[in-house]
C-alpha positions as CSV (number, residue, x, y, z in Angstrom):
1,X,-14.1,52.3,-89.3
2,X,-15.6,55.8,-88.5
3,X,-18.8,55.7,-86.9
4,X,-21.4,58.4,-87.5
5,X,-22.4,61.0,-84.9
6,X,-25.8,60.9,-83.8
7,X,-27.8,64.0,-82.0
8,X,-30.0,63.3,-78.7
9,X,-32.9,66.0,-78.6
10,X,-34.5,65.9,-75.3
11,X,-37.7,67.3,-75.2
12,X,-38.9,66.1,-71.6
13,X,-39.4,70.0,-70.6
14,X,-41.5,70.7,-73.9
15,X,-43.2,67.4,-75.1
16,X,-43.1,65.7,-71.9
17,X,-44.9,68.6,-70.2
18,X,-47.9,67.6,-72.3
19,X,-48.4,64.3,-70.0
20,X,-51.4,64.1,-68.4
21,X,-51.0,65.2,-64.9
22,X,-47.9,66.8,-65.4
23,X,-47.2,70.3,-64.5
24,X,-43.4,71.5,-64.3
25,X,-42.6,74.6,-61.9
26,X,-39.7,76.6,-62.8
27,X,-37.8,75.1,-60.5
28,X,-38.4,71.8,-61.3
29,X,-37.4,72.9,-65.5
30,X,-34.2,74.1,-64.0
31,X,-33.4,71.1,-62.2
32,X,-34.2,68.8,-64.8
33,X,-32.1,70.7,-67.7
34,X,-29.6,70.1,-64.9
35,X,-30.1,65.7,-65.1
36,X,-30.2,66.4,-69.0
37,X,-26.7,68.0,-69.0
38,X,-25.5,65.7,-66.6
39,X,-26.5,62.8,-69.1
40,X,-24.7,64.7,-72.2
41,X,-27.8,65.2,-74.4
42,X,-26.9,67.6,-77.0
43,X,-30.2,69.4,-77.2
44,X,-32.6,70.6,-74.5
45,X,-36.0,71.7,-75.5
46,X,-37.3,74.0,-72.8
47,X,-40.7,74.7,-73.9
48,X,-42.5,77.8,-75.8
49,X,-41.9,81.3,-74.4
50,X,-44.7,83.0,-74.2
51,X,-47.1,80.2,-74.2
52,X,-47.2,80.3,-70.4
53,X,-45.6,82.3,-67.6
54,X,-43.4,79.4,-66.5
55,X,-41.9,78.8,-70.1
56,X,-41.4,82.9,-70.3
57,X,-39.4,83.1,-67.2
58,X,-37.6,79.5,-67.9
59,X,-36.6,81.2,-71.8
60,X,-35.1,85.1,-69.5
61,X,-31.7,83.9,-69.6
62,X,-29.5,80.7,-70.9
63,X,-30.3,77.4,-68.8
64,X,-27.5,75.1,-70.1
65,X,-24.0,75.1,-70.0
66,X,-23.1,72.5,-72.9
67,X,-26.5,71.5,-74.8
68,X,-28.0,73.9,-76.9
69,X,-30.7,75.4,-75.3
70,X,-34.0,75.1,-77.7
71,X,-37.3,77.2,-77.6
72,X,-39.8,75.5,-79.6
73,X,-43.3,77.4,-81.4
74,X,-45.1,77.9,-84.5
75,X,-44.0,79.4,-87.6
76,X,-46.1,83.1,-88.8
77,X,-49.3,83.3,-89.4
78,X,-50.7,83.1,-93.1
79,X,-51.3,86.9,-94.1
80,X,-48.2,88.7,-92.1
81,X,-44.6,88.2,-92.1
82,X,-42.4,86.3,-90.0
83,X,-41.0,89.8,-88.4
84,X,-44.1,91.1,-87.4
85,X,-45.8,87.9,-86.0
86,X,-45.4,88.0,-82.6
87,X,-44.9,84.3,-81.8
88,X,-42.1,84.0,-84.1
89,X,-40.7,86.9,-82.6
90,X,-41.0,85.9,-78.8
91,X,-38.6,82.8,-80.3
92,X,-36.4,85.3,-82.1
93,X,-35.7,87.0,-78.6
94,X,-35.4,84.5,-76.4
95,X,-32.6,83.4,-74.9
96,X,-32.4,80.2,-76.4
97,X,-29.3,79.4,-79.0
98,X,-32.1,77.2,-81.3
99,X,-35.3,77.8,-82.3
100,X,-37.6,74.3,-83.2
101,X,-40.4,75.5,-85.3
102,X,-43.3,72.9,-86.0
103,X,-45.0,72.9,-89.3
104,X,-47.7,70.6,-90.5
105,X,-46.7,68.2,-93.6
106,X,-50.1,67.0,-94.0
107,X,-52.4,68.6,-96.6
108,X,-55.3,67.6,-94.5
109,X,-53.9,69.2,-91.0
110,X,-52.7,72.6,-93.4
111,X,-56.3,73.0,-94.6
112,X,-58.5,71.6,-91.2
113,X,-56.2,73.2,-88.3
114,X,-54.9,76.6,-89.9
115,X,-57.3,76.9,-92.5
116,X,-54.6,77.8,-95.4
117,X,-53.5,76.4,-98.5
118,X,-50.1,74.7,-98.5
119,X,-48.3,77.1,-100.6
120,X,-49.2,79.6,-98.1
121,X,-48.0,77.1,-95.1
122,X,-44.9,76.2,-97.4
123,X,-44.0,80.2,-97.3
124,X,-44.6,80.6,-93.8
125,X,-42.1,78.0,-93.3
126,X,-39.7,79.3,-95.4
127,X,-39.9,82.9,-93.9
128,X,-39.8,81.8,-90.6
129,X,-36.8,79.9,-91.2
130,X,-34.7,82.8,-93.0
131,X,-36.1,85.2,-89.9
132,X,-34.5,83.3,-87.0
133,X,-31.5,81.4,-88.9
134,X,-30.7,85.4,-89.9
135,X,-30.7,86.6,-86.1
136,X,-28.1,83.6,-85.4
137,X,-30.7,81.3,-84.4
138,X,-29.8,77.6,-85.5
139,X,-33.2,76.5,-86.2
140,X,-35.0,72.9,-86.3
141,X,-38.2,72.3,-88.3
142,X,-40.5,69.9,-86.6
143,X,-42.6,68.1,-89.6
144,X,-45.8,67.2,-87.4
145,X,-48.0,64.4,-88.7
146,X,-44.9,64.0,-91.5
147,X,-45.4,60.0,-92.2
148,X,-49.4,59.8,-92.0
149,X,-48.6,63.4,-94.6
150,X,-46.5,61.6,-96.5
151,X,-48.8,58.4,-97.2
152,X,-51.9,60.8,-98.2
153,X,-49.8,63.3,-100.7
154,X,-45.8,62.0,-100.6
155,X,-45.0,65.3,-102.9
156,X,-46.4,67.9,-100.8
157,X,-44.5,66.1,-97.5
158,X,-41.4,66.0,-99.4
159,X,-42.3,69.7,-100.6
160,X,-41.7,70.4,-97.2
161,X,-38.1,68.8,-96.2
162,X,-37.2,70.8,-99.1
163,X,-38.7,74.0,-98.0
164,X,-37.2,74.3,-94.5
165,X,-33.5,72.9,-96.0
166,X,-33.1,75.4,-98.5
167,X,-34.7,78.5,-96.0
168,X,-31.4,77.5,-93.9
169,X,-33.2,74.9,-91.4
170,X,-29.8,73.1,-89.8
171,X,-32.2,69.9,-89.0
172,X,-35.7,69.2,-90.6
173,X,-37.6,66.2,-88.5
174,X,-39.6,63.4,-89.4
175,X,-42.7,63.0,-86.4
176,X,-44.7,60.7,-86.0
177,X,-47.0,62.8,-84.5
178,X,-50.0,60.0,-83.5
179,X,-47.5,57.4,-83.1
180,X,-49.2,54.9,-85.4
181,X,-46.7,54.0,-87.9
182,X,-44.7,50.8,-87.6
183,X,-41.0,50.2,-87.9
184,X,-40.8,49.2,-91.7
185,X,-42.8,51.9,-92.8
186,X,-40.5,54.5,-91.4
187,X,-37.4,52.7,-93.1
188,X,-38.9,52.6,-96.2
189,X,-40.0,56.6,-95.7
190,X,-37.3,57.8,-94.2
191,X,-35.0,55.9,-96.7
192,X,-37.0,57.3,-99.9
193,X,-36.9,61.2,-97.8
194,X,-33.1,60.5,-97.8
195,X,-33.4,61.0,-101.5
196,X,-34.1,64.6,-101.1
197,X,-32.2,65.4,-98.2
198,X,-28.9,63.9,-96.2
199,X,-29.3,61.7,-93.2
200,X,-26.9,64.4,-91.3
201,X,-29.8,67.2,-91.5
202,X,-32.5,64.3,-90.4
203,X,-34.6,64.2,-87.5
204,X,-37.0,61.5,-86.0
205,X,-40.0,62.4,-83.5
206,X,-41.6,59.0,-82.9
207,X,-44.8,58.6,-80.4
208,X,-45.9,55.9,-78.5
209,X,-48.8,54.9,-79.5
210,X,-48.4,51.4,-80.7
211,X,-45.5,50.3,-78.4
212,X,-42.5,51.2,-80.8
213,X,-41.4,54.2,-80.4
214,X,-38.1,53.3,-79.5
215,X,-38.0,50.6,-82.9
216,X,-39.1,53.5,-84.4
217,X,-36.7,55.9,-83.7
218,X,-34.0,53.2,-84.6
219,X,-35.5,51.9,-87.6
220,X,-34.7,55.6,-88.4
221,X,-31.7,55.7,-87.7
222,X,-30.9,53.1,-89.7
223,X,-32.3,54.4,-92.7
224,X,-29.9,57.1,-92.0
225,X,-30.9,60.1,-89.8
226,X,-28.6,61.6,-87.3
227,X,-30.7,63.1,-84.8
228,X,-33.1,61.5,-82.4
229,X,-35.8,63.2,-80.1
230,X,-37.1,61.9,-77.1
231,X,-37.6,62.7,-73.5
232,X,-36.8,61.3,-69.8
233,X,-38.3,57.9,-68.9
234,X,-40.8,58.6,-72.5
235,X,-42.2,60.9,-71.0
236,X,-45.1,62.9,-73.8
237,X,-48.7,63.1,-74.6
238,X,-51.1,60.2,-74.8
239,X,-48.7,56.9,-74.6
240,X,-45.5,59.0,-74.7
241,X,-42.7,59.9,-76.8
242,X,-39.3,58.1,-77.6
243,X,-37.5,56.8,-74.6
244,X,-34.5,58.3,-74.8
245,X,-33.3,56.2,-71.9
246,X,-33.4,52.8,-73.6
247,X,-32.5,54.8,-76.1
248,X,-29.0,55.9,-75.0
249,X,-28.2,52.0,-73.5
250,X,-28.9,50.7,-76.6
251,X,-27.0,52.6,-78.6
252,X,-23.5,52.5,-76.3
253,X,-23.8,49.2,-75.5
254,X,-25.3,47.0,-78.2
255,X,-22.7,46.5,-80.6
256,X,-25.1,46.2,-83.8
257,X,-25.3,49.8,-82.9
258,X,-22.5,50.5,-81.3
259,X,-20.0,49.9,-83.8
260,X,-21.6,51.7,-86.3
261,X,-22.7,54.6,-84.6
262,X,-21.6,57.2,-81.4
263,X,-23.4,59.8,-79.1
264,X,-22.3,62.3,-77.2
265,X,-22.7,60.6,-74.1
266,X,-19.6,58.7,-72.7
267,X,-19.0,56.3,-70.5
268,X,-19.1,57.8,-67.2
269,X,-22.3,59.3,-68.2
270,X,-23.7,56.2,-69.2
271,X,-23.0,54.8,-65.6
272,X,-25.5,57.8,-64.1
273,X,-28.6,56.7,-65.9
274,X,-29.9,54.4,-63.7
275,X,-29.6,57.3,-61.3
276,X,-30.8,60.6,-63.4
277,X,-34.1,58.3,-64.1
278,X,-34.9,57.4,-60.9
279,X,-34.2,61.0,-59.7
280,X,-36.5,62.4,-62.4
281,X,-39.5,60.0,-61.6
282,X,-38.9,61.3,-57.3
283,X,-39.1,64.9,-58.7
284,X,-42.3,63.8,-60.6
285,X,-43.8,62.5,-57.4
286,X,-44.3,58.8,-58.7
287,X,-42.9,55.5,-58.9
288,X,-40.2,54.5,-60.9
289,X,-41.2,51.5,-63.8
290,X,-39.7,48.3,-62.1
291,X,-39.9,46.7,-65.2
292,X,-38.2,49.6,-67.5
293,X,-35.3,48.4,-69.5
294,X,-31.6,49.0,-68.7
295,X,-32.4,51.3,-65.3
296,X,-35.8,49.6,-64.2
297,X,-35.8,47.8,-59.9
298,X,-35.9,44.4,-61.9
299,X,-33.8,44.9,-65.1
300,X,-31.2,42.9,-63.6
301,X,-33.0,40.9,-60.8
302,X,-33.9,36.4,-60.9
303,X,-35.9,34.6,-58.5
304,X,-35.6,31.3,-60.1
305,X,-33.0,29.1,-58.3
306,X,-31.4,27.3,-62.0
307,X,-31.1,31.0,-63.2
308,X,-29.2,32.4,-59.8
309,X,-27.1,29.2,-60.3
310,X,-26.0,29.7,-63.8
311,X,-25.4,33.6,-62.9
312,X,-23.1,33.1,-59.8
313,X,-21.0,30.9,-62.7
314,X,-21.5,33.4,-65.3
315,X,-23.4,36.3,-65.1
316,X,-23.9,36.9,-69.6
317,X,-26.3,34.0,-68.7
318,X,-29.3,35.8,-68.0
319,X,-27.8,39.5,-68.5
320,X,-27.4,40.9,-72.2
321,X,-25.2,43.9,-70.8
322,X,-23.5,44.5,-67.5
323,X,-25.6,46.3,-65.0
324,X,-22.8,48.7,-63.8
325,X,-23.0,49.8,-67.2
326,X,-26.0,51.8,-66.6
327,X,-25.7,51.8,-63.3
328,X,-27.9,49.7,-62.2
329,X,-27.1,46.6,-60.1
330,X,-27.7,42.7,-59.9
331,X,-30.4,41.4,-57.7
332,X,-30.1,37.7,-56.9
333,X,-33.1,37.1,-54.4
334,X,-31.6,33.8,-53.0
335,X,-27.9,35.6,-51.9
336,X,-26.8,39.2,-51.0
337,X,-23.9,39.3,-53.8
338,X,-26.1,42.6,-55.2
339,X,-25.3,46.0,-54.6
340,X,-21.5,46.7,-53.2
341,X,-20.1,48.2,-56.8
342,X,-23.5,49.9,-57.0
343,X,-22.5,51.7,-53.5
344,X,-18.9,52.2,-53.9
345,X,-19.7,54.7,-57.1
346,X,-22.1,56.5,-55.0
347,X,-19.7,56.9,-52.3
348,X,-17.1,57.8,-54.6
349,X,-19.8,60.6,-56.0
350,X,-18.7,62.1,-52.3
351,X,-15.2,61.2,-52.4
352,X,-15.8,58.6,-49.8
353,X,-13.2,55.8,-50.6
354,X,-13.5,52.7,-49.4
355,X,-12.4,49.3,-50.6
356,X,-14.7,46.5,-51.3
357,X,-14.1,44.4,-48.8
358,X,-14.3,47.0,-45.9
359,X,-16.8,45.8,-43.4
360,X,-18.2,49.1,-43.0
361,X,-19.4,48.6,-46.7
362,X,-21.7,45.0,-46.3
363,X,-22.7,47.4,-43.0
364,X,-24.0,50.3,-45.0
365,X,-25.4,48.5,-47.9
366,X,-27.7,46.5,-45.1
367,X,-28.6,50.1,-43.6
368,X,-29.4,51.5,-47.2
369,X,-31.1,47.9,-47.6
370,X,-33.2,47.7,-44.6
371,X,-34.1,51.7,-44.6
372,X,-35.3,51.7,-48.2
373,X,-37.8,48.4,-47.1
374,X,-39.1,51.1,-45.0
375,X,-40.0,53.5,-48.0
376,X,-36.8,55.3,-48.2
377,X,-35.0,55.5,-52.2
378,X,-32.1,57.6,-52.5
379,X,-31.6,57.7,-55.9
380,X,-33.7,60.9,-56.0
381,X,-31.9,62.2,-52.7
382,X,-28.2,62.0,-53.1
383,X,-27.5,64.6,-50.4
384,X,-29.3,62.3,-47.6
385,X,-27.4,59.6,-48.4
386,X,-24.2,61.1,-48.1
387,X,-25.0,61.9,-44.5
388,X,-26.5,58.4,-44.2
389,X,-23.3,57.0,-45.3
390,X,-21.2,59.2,-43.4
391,X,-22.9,58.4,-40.4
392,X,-22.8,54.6,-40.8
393,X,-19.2,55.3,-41.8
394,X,-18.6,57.4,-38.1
395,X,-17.5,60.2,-40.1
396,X,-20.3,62.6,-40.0
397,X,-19.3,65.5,-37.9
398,X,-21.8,66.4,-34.6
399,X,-22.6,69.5,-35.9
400,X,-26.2,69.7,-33.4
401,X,-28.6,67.5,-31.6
402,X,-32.9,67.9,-31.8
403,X,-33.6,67.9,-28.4
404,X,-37.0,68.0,-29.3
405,X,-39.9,70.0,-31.1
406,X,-43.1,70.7,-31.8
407,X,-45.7,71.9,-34.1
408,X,-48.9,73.4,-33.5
409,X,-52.0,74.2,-35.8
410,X,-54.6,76.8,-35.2
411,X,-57.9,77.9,-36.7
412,X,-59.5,81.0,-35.1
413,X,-61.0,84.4,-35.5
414,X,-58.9,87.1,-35.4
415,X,-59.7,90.9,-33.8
416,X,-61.7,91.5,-37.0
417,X,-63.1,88.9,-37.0
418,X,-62.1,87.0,-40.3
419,X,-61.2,83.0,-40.0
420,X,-57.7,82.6,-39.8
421,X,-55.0,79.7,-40.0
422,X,-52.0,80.1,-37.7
423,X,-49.3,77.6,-37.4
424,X,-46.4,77.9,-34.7
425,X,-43.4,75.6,-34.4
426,X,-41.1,75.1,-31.2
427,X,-37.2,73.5,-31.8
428,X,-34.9,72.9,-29.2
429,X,-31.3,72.2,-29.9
430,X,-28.2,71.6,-28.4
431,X,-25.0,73.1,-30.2
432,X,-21.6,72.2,-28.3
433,X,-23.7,71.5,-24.9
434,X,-25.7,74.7,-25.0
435,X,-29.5,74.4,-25.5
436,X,-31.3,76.5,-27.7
437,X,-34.8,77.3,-28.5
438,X,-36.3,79.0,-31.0
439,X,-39.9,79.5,-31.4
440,X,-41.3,80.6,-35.5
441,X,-44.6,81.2,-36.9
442,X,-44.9,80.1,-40.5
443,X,-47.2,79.4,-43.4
444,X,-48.0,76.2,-42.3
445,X,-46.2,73.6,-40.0
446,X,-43.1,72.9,-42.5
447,X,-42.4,76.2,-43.2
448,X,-43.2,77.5,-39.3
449,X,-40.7,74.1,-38.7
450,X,-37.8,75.3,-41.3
451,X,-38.1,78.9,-40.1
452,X,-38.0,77.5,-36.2
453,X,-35.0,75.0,-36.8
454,X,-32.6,77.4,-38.9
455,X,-33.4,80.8,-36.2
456,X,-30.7,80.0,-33.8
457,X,-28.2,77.5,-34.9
458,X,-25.5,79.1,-32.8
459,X,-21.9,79.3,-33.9
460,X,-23.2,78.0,-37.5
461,X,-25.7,79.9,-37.8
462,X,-23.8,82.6,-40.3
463,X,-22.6,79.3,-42.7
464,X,-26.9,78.5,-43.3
465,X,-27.8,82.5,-44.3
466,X,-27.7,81.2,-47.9
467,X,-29.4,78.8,-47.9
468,X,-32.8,78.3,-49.8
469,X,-35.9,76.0,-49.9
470,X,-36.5,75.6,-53.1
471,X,-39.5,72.1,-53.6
472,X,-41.2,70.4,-51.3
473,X,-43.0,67.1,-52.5
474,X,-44.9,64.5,-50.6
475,X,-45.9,61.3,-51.4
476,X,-48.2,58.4,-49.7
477,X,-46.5,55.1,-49.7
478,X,-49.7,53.2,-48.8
479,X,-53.2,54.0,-49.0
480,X,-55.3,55.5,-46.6
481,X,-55.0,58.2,-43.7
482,X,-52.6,56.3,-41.5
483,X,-50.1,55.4,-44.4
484,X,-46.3,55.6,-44.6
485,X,-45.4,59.3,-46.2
486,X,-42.0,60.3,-48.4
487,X,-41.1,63.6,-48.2
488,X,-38.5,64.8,-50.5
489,X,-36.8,68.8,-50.2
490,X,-35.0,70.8,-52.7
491,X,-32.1,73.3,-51.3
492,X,-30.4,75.5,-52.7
493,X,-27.7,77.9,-51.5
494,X,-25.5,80.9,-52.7
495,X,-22.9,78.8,-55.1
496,X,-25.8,77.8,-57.1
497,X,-25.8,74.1,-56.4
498,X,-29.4,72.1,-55.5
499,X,-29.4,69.1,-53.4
500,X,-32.6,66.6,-52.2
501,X,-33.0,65.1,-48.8
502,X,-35.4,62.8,-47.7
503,X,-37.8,61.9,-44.7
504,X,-40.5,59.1,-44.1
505,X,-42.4,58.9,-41.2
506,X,-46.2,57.9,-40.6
507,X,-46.1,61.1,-39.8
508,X,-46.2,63.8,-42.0
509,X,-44.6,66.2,-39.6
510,X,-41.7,64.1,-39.0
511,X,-41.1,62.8,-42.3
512,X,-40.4,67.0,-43.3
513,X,-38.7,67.7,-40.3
514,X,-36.0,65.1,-40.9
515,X,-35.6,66.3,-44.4
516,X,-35.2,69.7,-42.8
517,X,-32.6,68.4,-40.8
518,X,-30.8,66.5,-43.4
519,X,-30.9,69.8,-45.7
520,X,-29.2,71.5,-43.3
521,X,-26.5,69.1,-42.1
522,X,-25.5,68.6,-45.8
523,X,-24.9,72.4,-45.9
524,X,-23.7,72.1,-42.9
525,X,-21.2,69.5,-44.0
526,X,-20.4,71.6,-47.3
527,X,-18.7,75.0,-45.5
528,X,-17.2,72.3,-42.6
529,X,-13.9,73.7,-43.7
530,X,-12.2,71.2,-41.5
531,X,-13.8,68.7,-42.6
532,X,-11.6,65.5,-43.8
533,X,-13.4,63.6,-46.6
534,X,-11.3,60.5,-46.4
535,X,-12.4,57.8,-44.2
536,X,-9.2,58.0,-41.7
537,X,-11.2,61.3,-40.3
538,X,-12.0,60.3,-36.4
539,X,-15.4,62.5,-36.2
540,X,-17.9,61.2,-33.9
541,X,-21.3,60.0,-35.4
542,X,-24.5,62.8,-35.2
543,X,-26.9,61.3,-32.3
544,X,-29.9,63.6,-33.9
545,X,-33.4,61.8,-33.4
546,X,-34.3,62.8,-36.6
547,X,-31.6,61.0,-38.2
């Protein structure tokens, strides 16, 4: 039996940003559109050029490789055309490959928020459809408000669907802009919309609000739309939007769904979601839900002894889908069976092989173990686990030792007599026996510390001229003054690829200069030319303190 092909719009980058407290750099929209494609999501919503210099820049040239990159904004204005209305233009000319227009399918919102009558919101639709869909823009309509619209005046929501469909829209969606409708009201909507318009030009945009987003989005589905829109972790304004990482597990590996429907995300994909949401909390500075389904610290975790029992006979017992699935692991709190399969596919992410009774694996899952009870999580820091592993492993090439450094704040007056900050860092190395010092002033102590550490690396000093800082984020473990800090930094280097490193210390200080370090052995470790990959290499273990 053929299944039918559903669509996964992300709109984390858009949608999401709208989260309270949430504020994406550029750098952190580029590095998320990179998670997105590395989960296979078909669309990626980037945000609204021109709304903001961030979304302006992000929208100056094509961020994806495979998803079709989507700028989202309003359609004209009532009283000018779609090709003199600057926002619908700024769309038009960006460099996404979609343009997502949002229109209002509630009389109420039509006459309170843009002060026009329908018929002039229903030809502001249609002319900003024809206007991008004619300069090879496949355009989305976004039907804000749609189901509360269609319960106060079903014809003029209806009106609508049919509007955007016939100006050329390729997908007209159904949102449930304040999030308050429940499941069986959007089958029965959705099925009667279905009436107008087939399932394969459909869209759902469910919210939040009530706790049923994600029953939402697949009561929807089941009705018979094809695409679904969501974001990272459900992310989105107020309560948040769709989870589209429930989302994704339930629909590969629940068979009710499953066997009647497909994404585009395979297998392999599938395995990195534990991973890519983990990693997209770290970049967002906070902690990752324990409790979040599929991916969540507990998903796959017992206490109770009769459970652990049943499980070490059978683990379907108390586990609906295989954790390595999602790649996630089990978590039996009274033996240490969790965790080896979970290792060996991040080692293989490396091309470390090792098999799974090695006893250099139970050695390194007890390091990973005992590190991360000390605030360390690597699933947001995949480069500092590599050297973590390869150090463990005794393959990690001694590339340079920290003798020692130092860091040193000053506020004075300078010859004019203004107040001024000045920061000056001291690193001493030693590079095949030679000792080397290099003194940096910087803006601030991490950045006088980078400068310091990377000034003098000797005879690898020309294979770090590339490389970038690109984020810097700190977080407190623990309250107060005195508490445990994460420190987490984003490099970059010449080939384009971005890697995070990690450091926790009490001390600030130390915490950044050992994800310094760690940034600059993994690039270190990436032009090693000589450098054997396989565990038969015979490379002596790096002895640097800040390891």
């Amino acid at each position: 039996m053929s299944r039918t092909r559903l669509y996964l719009f992300d709109t984390t980058l858009r949608d999401g940003a709208q989260t309270a407290g949430i504020e994406f750099s550029l750098e952190d929209k580029i590095a998320i559109a990179g998670m997105l494609e590395e989960l296979g999501v078909d669309y990626i919503e980037g945000g609204y050029p021109g709304a903001n210099p961030v979304d302006t820049e992000f929208f100056d040239k094509k961020r994806t490789k495979r998803a079709v990159f989507t700028a989202f904004g309003m359609t004209k204005r009532a009283g000018r055309s779609a090709d003199n209305d600057p926002g619908v233009m700024g769309l038009v000319n960006s460099a996404a490959e979609a343009t997502c227009f949002v229109a209002k399918a509630w009389d109420y919102q039509v006459e309170l928020a843009l002060g026009c009558s329908t018929d002039d919101h229903l030809e502001g639709i249609s002319d900003s459809v024809r206007t991008a869909a004619s300069a090879g823009k496949e355009v989305l309509v976004d039907l804000e408000h749609f189901f509360d619209g269609y319960k106060a005046n079903r014809a003029y929501a209806l009106d609508c669907v049919k509007t955007a469909l016939e100006a050329g829209a390729r997908w007209v969606v159904l949102c449930d802009t304040n999030g308050g409708t429940m499941p069986a009201e959007v089958r029965e909507i959705v099925t009667d919309v279905m009436s107008i318009a087939p399932g394969d030009r459909l869209g759902i945009h469910p919210h939040d609000d009530t706790g049923q987003a994600v029953a939402n989005a697949l009561a929807a589905v089941e009705a018979g739309v094809c695409q679904i829109q969501g974001t990272l972790n459900g992310l989105g304004e107020r309560c948040g939007n769709a989870n589209l990482v429930t989302l994704i597990a339930t629909l590969a590996l629940k068979p009710y769904y499953s066997d009647r429907f497909v994404t585009g995300v395979t297998a392999n994909q599938l395995e990195n979601l534990t991973h890519i949401s983990r990693a997209f909390d770290d970049r967002l500075n906070r902690a990752p839900a324990r409790q979040a389904p599929y991916v969540g610290a507990s998903a796959f975790a017992t206490k109770a002894g009769i459970h652990a029992s049943a499980l070490l006979k059978d683990f379907s017992t108390y586990e609906h889908v295989r954790p390595e699935s999602v790649g996630n692991e089990r978590a039996i709190m009274v033996s240490q069976q969790a965790g080896k399969s979970n290792l060996l596919t991040a080692l293989a992410r490396h091309d470390i092989r090792l098999e799974k009774d090695d006893p250099r694996l139970e050695r390194l899952l007890a390091t990973v173990k005992e590190r991360e009870s000390r605030g360390y999580s690597y699933d947001g820091a995949d480069a500092s686990f590599a050297i973590l592993a390869r150090r463990v492993l005794g393959t990690l090439p001694d590339f340079f030792d920290v003798e020692n450094y130092r860091a040193m704040v000053e506020r004075r007056h300078n010859a004019m007599g203004d107040e001024v900050t000045v920061t000056e860092a001291v690193v001493k190395i030693r590079v095949d026996g030679e000792l080397l010092m290099s003194v940096a002033e910087g803006n601030g102590p991490v950045n006088a510390l980078d400068q310091a550490l990377r000034k003098d690396l000797g005879k690898y000093s020309a294979r770090i001229e590339d490389l970038e800082l690109v984020d810097f984020k700190v977080r407190i473990l623990d309250g107060g003054t005195g508490a445990v800090t994460r420190v987490l930094v984003e490099s970059r280097d010449g080939s384009g690829e971005r890697w995070v490193t990690i450091g926790v210390s009490p001390n600030i200080i130390d915490a950044s200069f050992e994800a310094l370090y760690e940034s600059i052995t993994y690039k270190l470790l990436k032009t090693e030319a000589a450098q054997d990959s396989t565990l038969g290499a015979n490379a002596s273990p790096a002895r640097a303190s800040a390891g």
